[in-house]
MDTraj code that builds the backbone (N, CA, C; nanometers):
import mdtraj as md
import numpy as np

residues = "UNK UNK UNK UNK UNK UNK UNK UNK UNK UNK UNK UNK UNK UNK UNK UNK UNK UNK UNK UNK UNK UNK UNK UNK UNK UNK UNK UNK UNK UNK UNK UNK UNK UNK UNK UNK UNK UNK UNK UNK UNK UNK UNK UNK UNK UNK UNK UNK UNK UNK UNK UNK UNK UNK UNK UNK UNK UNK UNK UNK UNK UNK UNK UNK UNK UNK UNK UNK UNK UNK UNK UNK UNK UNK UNK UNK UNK UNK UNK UNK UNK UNK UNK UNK UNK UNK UNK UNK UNK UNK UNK UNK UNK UNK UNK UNK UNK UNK UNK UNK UNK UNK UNK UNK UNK UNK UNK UNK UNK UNK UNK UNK UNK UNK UNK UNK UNK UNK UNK UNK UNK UNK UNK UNK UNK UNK UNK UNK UNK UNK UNK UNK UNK UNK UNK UNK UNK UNK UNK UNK UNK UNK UNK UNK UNK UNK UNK UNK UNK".split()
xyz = np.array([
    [-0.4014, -0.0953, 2.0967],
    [-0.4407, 0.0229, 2.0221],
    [-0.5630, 0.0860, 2.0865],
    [-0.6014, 0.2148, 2.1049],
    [-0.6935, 0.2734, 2.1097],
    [-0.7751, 0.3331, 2.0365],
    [-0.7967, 0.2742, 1.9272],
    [-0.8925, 0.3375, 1.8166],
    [-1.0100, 0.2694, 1.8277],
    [-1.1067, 0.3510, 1.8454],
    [-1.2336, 0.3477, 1.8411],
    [-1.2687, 0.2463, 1.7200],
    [-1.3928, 0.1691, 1.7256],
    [-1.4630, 0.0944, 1.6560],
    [-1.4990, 0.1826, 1.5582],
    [-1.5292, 0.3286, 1.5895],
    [-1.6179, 0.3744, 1.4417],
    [-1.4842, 0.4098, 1.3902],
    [-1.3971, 0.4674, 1.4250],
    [-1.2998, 0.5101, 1.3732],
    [-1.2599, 0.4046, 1.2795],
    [-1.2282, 0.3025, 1.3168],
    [-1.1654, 0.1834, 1.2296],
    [-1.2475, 0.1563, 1.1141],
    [-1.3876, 0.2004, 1.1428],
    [-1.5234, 0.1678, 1.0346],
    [-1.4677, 0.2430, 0.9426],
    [-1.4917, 0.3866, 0.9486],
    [-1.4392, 0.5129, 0.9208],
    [-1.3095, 0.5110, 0.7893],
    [-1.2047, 0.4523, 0.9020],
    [-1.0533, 0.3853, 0.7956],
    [-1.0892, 0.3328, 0.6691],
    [-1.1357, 0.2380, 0.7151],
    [-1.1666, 0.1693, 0.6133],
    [-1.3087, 0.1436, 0.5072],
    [-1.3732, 0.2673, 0.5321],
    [-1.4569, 0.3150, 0.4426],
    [-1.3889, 0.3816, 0.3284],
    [-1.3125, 0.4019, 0.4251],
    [-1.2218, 0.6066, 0.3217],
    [-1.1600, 0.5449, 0.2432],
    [-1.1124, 0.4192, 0.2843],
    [-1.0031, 0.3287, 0.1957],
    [-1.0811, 0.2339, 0.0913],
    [-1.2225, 0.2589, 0.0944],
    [-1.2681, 0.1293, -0.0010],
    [-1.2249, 0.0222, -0.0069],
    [-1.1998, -0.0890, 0.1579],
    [-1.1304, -0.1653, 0.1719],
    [-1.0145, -0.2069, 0.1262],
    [-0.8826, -0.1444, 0.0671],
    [-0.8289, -0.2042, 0.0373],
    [-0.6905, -0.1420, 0.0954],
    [-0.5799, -0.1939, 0.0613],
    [-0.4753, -0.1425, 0.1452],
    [-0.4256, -0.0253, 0.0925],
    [-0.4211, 0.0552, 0.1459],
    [-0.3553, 0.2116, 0.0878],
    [-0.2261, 0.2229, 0.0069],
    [-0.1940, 0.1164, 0.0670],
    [-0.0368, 0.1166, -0.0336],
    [-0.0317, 0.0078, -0.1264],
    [-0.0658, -0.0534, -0.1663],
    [-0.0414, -0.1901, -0.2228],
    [-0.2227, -0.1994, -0.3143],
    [-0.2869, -0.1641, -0.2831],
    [-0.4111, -0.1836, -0.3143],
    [-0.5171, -0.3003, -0.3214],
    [-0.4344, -0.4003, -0.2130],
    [-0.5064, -0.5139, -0.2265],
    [-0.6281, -0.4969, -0.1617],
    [-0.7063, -0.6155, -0.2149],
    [-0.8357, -0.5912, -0.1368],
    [-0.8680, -0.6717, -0.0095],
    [-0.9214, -0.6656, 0.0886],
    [-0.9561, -0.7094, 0.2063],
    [-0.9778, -0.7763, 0.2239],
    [-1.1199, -0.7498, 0.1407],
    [-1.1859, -0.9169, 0.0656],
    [-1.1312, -1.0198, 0.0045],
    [-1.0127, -1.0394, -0.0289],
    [-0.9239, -1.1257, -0.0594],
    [-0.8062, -1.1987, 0.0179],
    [-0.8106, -1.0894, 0.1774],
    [-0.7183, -1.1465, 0.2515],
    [-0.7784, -1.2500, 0.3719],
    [-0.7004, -1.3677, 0.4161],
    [-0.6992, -1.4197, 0.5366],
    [-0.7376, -1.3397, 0.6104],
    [-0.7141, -1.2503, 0.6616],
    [-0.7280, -1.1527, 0.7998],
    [-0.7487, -1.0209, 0.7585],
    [-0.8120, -0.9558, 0.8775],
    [-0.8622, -0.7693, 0.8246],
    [-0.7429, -0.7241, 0.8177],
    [-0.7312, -0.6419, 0.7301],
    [-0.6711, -0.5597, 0.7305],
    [-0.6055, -0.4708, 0.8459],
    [-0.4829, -0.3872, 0.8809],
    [-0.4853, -0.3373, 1.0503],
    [-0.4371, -0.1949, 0.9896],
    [-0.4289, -0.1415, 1.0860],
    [-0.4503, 0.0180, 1.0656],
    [-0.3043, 0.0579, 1.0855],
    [-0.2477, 0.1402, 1.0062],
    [-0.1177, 0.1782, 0.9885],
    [-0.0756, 0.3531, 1.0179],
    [-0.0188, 0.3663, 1.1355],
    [0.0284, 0.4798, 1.1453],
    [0.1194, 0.5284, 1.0783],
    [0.0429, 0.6291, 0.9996],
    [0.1253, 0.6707, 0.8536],
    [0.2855, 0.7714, 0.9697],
    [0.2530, 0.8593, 1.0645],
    [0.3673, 0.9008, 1.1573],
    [0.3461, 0.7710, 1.2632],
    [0.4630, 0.7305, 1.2311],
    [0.4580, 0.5785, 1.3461],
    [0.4681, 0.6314, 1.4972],
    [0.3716, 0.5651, 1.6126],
    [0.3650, 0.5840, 1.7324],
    [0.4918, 0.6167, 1.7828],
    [0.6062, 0.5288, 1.7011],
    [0.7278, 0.5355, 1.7781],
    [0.7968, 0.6847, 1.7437],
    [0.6979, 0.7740, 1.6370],
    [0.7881, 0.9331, 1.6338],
    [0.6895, 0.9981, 1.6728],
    [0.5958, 0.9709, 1.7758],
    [0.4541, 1.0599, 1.8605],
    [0.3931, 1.0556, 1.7641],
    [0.3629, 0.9793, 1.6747],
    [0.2222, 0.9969, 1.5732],
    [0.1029, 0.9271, 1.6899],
    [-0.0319, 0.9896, 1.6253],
    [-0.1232, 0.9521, 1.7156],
    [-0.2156, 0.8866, 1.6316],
    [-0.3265, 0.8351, 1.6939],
    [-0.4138, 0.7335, 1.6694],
    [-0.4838, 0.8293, 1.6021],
    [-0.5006, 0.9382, 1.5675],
    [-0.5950, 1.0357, 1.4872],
    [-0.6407, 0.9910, 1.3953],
    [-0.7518, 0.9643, 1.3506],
    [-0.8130, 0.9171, 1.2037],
    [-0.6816, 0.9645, 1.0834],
    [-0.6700, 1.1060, 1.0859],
    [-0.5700, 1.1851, 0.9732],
    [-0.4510, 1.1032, 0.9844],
    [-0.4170, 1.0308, 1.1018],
    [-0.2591, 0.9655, 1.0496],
    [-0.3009, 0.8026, 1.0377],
    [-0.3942, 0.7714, 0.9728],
    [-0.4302, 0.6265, 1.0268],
    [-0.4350, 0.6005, 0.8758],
    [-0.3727, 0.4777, 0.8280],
    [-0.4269, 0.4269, 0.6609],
    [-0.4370, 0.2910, 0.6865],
    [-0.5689, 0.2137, 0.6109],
    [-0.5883, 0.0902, 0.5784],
    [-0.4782, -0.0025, 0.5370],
    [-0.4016, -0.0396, 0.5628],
    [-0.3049, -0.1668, 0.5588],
    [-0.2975, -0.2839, 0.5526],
    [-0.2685, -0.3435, 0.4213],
    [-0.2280, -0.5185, 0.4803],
    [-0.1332, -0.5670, 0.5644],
    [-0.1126, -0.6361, 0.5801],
    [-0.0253, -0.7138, 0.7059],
    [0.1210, -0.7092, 0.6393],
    [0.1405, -0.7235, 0.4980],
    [0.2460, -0.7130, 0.4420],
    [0.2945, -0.5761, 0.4716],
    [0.2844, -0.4647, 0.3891],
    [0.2686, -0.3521, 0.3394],
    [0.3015, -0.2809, 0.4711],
    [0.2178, -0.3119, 0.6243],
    [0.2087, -0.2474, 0.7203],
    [0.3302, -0.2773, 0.7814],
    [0.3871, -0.4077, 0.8036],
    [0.4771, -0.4828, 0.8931],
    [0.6203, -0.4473, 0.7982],
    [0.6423, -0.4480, 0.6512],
    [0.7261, -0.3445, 0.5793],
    [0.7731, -0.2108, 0.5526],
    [0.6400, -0.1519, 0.6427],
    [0.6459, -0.0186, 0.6217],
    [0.7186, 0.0326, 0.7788],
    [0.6894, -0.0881, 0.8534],
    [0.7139, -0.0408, 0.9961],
    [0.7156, 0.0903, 1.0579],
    [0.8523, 0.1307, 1.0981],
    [0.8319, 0.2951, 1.1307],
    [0.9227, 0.3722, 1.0553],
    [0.9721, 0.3171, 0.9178],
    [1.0019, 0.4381, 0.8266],
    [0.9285, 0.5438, 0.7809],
    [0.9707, 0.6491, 0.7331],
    [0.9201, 0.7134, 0.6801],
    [0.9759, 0.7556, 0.5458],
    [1.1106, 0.7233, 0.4836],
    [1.1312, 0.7501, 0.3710],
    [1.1894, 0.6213, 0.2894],
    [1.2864, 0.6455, 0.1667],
    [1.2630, 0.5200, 0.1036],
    [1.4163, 0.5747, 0.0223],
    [1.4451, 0.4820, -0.0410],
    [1.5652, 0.4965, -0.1685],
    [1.4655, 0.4645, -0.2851],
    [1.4837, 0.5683, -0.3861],
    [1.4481, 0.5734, -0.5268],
    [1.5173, 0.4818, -0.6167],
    [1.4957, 0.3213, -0.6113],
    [1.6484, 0.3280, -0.7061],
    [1.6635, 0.3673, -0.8554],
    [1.6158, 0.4432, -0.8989],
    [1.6335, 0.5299, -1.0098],
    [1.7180, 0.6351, -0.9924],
    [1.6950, 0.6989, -0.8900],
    [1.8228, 0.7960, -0.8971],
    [1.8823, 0.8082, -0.7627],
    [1.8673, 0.6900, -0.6837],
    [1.9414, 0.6311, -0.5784],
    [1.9641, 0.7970, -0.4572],
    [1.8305, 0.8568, -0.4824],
    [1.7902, 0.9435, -0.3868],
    [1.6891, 0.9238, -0.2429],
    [1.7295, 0.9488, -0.1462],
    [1.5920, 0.9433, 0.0029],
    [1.4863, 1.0508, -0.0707],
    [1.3930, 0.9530, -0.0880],
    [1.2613, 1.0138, -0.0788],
    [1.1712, 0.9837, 0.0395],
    [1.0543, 1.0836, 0.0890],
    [0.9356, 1.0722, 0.1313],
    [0.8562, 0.9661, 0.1041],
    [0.8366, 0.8937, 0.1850],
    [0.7262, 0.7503, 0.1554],
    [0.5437, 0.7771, 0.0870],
    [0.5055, 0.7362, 0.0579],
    [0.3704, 0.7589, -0.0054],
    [0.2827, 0.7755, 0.1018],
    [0.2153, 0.8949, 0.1180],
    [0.1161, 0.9032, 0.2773],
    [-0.0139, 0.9268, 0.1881],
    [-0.0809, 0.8063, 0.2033],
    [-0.2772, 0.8125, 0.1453],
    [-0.2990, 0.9460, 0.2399],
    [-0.2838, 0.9816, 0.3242],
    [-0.3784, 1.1223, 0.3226],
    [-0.3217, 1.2664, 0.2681],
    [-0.2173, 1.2582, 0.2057],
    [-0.1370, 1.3511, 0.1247],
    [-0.1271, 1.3389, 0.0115],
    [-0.1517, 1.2258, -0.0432],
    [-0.0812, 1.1898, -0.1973],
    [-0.1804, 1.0874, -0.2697],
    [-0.1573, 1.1499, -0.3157],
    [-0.3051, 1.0995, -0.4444],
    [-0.2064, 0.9185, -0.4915],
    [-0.2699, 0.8232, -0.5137],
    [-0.2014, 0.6688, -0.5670],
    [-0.1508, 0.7029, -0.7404],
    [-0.2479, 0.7251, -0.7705],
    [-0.2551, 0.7315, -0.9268],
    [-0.1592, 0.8916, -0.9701],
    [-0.1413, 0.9483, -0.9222],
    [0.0331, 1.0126, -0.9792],
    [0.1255, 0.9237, -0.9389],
    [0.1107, 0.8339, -0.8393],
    [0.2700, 0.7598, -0.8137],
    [0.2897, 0.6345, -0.8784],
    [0.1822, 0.5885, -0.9058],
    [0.1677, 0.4524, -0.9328],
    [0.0855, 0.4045, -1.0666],
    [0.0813, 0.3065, -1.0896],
    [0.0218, 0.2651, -1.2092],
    [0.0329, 0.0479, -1.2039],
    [-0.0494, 0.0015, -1.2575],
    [-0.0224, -0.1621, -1.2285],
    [0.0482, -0.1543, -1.3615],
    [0.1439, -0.2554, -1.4017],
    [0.1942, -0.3046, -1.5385],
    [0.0905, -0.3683, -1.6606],
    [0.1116, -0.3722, -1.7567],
    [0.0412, -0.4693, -1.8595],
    [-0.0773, -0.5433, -1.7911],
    [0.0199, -0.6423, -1.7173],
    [-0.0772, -0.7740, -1.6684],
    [-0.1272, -0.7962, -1.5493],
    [-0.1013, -0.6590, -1.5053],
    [-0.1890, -0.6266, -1.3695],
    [-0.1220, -0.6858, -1.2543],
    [0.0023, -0.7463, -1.2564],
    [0.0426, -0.8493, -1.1873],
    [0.1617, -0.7157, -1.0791],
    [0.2095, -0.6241, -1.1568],
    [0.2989, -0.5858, -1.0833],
    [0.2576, -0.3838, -1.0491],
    [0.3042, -0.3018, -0.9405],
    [0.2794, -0.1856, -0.9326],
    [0.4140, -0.1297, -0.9899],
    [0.3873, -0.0106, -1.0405],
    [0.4869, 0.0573, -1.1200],
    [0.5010, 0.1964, -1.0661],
    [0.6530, 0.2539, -0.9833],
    [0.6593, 0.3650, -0.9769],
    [0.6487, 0.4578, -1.0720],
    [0.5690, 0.5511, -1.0630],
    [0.5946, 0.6561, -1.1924],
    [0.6492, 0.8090, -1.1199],
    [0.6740, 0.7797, -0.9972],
    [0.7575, 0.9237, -0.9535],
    [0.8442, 0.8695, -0.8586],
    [0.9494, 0.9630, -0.8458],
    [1.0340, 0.8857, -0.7202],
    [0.9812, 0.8336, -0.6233],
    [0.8715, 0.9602, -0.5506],
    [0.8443, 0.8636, -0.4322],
    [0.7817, 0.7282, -0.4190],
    [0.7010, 0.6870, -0.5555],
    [0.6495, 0.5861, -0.6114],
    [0.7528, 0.4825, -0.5790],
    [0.8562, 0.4981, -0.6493],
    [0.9298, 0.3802, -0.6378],
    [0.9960, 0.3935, -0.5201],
    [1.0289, 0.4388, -0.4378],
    [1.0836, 0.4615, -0.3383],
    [0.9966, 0.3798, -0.2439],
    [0.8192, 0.4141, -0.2008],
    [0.7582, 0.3467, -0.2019],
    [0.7790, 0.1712, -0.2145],
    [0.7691, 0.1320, -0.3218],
    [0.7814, 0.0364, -0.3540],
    [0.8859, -0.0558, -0.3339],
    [0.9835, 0.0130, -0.3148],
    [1.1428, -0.0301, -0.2820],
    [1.1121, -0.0607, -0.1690],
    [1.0711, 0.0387, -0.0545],
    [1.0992, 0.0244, 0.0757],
    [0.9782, -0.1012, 0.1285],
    [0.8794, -0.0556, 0.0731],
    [0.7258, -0.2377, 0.1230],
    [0.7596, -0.3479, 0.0554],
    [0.8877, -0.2871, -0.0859],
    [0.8855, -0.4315, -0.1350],
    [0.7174, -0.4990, -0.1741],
    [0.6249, -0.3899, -0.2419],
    [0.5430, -0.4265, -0.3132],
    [0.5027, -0.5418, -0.3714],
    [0.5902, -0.5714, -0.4613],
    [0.5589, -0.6539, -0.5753],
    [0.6673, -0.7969, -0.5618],
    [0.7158, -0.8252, -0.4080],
    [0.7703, -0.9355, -0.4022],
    [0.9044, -0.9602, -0.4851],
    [0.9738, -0.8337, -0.5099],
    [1.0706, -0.8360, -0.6138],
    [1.1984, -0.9296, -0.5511],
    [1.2438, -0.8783, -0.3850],
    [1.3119, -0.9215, -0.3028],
    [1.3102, -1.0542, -0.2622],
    [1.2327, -1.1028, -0.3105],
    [1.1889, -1.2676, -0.2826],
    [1.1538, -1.3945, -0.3736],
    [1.1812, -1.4741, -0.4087],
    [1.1870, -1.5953, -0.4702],
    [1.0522, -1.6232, -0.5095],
    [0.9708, -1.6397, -0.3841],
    [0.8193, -1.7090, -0.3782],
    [0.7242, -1.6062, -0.4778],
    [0.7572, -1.4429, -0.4720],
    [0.6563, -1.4108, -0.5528],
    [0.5085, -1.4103, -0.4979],
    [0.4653, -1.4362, -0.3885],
    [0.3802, -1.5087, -0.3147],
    [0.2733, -1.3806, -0.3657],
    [0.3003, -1.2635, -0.3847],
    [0.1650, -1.1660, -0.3905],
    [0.1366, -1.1256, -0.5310],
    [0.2468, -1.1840, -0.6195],
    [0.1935, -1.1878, -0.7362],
    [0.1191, -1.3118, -0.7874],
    [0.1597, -1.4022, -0.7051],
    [0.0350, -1.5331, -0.7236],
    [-0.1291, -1.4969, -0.7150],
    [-0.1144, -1.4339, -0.5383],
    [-0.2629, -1.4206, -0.5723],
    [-0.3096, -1.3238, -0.6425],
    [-0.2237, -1.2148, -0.6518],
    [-0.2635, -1.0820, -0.7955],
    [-0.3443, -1.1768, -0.9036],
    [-0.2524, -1.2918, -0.9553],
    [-0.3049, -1.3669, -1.0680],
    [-0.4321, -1.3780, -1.0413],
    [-0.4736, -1.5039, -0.8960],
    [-0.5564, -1.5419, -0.8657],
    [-0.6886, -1.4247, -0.8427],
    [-0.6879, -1.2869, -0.7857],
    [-0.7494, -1.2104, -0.7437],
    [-0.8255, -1.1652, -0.9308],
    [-0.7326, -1.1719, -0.9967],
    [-0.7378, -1.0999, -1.1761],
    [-0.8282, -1.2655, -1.1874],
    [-0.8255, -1.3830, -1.2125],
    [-0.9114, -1.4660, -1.2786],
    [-1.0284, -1.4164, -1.1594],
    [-1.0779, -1.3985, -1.0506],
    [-1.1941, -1.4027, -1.0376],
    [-1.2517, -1.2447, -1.0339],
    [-1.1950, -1.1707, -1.1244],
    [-1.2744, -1.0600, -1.1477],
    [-1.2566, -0.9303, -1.0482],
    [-1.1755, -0.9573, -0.9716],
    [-1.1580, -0.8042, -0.8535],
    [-1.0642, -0.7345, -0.8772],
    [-0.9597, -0.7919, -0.9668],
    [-0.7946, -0.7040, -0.9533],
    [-0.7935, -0.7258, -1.1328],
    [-0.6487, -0.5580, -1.1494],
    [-0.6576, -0.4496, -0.9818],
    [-0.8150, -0.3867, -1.0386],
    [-0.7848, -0.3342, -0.9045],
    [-0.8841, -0.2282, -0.8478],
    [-0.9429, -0.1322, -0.9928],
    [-1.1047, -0.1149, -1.0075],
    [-1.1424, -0.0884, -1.1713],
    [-1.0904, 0.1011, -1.1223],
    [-1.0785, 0.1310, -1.0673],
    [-1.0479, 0.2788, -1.0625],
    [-0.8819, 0.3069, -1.0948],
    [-0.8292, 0.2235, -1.0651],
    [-0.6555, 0.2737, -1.1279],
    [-0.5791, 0.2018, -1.2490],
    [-0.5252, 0.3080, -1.2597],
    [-0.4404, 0.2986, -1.4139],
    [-0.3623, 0.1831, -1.4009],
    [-0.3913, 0.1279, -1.5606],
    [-0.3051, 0.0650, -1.6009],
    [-0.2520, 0.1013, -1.7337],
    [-0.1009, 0.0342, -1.7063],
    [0.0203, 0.0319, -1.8167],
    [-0.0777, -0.0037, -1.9630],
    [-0.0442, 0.1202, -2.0790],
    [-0.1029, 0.0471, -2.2117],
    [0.0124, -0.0400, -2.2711],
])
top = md.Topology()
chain = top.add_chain()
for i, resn in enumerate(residues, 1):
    res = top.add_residue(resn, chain, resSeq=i)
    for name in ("N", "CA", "C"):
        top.add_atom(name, md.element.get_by_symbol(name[0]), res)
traj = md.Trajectory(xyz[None], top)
């Protein structure tokens, strides 16, 4: 990669450490976070700060180089969620128990469908464990976004 050191500072200032899509925090992961080309290199997106979002390793390596998603609500291609276009909190919302993200617009779930968010696709559940774990020591989710009443 060629992104500058401040640049990466930069990323992940804008992001308040946490992953743009998923909202985990940084501070909670094994490893930094890596920088996600919201237009993937592989369709000439560039290293530009404007196409760059804070990413976990999950979220990023799921998101690969799509760009859209199936809604399965109304089993339509939507547009994927781009942090420098789209506000989190119209698409999203955590559930009750903080444990799971909730589409609240197509592209939301579409979103979610396509990163496979909330471990739905999988047995282990593995990121709603530490959701739990992240919620007993006081960080999750994140005190700025909505939750389900």
């Amino acid at each position: 990669m060629t992104i500058s050191r401040a640049t990466r500072q930069r990323v992940r200032q804008r992001a308040n450490s946490l992953c743009e899509y998923c909202h985990s925090a940084e501070e909670g992961s094994t490893a930094l976070f890596t920088f996600d080309h919201i237009i993937p290199q592989s369709l000439n997106g560039s290293d530009d700060e404007d196409n760059l979002a804070l990413a976990c390793t999950r979220c990023n390596g799921r998101r690969y180089n799509f760009m859209d998603g199936i809604d399965p609500d109304t089993q339509t291609t939507q547009r994927l969620f781009n942090p420098r276009q789209d506000h989190w909190t119209d698409h999203f919302i955590w559930n009750h128990d903080g444990q799971k993200i909730i589409g609240i617009s197509p592209m939301g779930r579409a979103t979610i469908n396509r990163l496979d968010i909330n471990d739905d696709r999988h047995d282990d559940g593995s990121i709603r464990r530490a959701r739990r774990l992240w919620m007993r020591g006081g960080w999750h989710p994140p005190n700025h976004d909505p939750q389900q009443q």
